[in-house]
C-alpha positions, 0 to 999 in steps of 0.5 A: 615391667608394665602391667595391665590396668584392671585389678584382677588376674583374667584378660580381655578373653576372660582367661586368666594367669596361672598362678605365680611363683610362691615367695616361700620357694626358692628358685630353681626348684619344682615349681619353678620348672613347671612355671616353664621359666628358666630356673637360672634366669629367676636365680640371677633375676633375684641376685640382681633386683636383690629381693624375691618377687612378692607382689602382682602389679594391682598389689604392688599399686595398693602397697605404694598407695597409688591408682593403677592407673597412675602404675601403668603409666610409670611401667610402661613409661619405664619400658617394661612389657605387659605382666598381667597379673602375675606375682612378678614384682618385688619390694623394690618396685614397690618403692620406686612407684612410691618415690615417683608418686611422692615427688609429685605428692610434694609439688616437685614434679608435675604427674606428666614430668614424673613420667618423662622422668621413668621414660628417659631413665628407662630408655637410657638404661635399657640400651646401657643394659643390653649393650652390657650383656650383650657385649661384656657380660657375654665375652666374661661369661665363655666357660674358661674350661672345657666340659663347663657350660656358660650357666656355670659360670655366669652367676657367680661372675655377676654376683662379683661384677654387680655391687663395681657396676652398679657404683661406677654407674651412680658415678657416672650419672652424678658426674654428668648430672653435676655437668648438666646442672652447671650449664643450665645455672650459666643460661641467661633466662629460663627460656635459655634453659630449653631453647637455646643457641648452640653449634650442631654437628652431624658425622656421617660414614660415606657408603656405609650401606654398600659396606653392609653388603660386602663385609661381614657381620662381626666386622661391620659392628668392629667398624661401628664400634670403632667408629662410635668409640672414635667419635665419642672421644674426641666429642668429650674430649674438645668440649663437646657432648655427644647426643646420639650415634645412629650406627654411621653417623653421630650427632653432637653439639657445642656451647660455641661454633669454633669448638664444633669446627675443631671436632668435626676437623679432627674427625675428618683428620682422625678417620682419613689416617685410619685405612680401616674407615671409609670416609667422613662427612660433616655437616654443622649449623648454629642456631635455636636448639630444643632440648627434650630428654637428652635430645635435640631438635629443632631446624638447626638439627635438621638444617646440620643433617641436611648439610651433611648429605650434601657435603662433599667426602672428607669435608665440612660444610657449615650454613651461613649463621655458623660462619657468621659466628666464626666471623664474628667470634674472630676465629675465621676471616670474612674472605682471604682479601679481608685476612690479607688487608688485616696482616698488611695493616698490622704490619705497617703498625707494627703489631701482630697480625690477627690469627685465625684456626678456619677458613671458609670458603663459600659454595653454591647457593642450593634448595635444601628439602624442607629449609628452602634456599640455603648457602653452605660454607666449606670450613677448614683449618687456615693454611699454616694452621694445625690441630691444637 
């Protein structure tokens, strides 16, 4: 939760806070009635957060040895709204503002990098947190008997579903930090390590915002989050890492172009056989990536968007270096006359002939806002080929 950087209870108007909750109360009695906060939402504020709120943002700032400056920043980094100076903040808030300050203290973190840190984790977690009330902790919650309200039942669910959650997301987070950290020690230089080449896939429902107005609220999120759900596994599954889902439309991106061209193949394979999906598109370009805070960016991000508003429906439209890459990296031919020389010469010596997962055929030269001039690829699987 953020806070204000003065020191003091009173705002720009000169009006000042009333006053806090008493550490020394329980919550949910009188005093918390008359604070006008919900007397259930303090209760599971404090089984959550595991400690009762003792400290206002400039006491919390003094308990953990830093400028109130310097708290300001790593709250509002983290995503929290303005507090003023209410008696809102627990130890824990205290000791996070500690380790934060302590690792730049002790030279790990420059004061700037300490602060992308709080913002990514902050915006990372409060989508994880909202999609977990919303869409888990809300359907745990309906009262299983009749006469019994949702309060009733929602503390106790918590308290039990609290300590599961809270160790499968460190889990997690220490899995995919131990994914991370092997791919940033294989990168060739430092540079590679936040510029670096990689395939770059954008996946886009065709005619969603005309779908908006037909179906129905519920339905149109049971679509999104079939398609999200989709898109993710297969993602994962090929070798892949899913950046970001916009609702209708995913952007992912692969160390090499042959396992972007699977993914974005099995895509259009997987929803094509789903009468439920409208249908997909995909976009693809290899080259220099940024990477900041999990994102990416970059022209070759912009380059994959723009080739998937332009791909035709059902189809995969690559740019002319992730083409080259397949060429190169033996998994495309060049031309179907190049793939026809190949097999007669290997025929005449009596080896195999050469195998290849794609085909490319070259489309129209075309402007593309913003890229200039570029010559896009449609991609598919080479006739006799099936998924692997």
């Amino acid at each position: 939760m953020t806070v204000d950087d003065t020191g003091s209870g009173a705002d720009a108007d000169g009006r000042v806070d009333p006053p806090p909750p008493s550490p020394s109360r329980e919550p949910g009695d009188s005093h918390d009635a008359d604070s006008g906060e919900d007397p259930l939402a303090l209760r599971l504020e404090q089984l959550i957060l595991g400690a009762e709120r003792r400290y206002t943002p400039f006491q919390a700032a003094r308990s953990a040895g830093v400028s109130m400056e310097l708290a300001s920043r790593f709250w509002r980094a983290m995503g929290f709204a303005d507090i003023g100076q209410a008696k809102a903040l627990t130890e824990a808030d205290v000791l996070a503002l500690r380790r934060l300050a302590g690792l730049v203290e002790a030279g790990l973190l420059s004061e700037a990098m300490a602060v992308q840190v709080a913002r990514s984790t902050g915006q990372t977690t409060a989508r994880l947190a909202e999609w977990q009330i919303d869409s888990f902790l809300e359907g745990l919650t309906e009262p299983p008997e009749p006469g019994m309200t949702r309060t009733e039942v929602t503390y106790p669910i918590v308290e039990l579903l609290l300590p599961e959650l809270e160790e499968f997301l460190v889990y997690v987070w220490r899995r995919q930090l131990a994914a991370s950290a092997g791919r940033v020690v294989q990168a060739a230089d430092d540079e590679e390590m936040v510029d670096r080449r990689l395939a770059v896939g954008f996946a886009d429902l065709v005619g969603f915002t005309r779908l908006t107005r037909r179906m129905e609220e519920e339905e149109l999120g049971e679509l999104v989050e079939a398609f999200e759900t989709t898109a993710a596994d297969l993602v994962a599954a090929r070798g892949g890492r899913l950046i970001k889902t916009l609702g209708d439309e995913v952007l992912y991106v692969a160390d090499d172009a042959g396992t972007a061209a699977e993914i974005a193949l099995r895509l259009i394979e997987t929803m094509a056989n789903d009468e439920t999906m409208p249908e997909l598109r995909v976009g693809m370009a290899f080259g220099t990536v940024t990477t900041r805070m999990g994102d990416v960016f970059g022209t070759t991000v912009n380059l994959a968007s723009r080739l998937t508003s332009i791909a035709p429906r059902d189809a995969v439209l690559v740019d002319s270096a992730f083409a080259e890459e397949l060429i190169r990296t033996g998994e495309a031919p060049a031309s179907e006359a190049e793939a026809a020389e190949a097999a007669a010469a290997a025929e005449k010596e009596g080896k195999e002939p050469p195998v290849y997962r794609f085909a490319l055929r070259p489309m129209w030269q075309r402007p593309v806002r913003g890229l200039g001039v570029v010559e896009p690829w449609l991609l598919s699987r080479r006739d006799g080929t099936t998924a692997s």
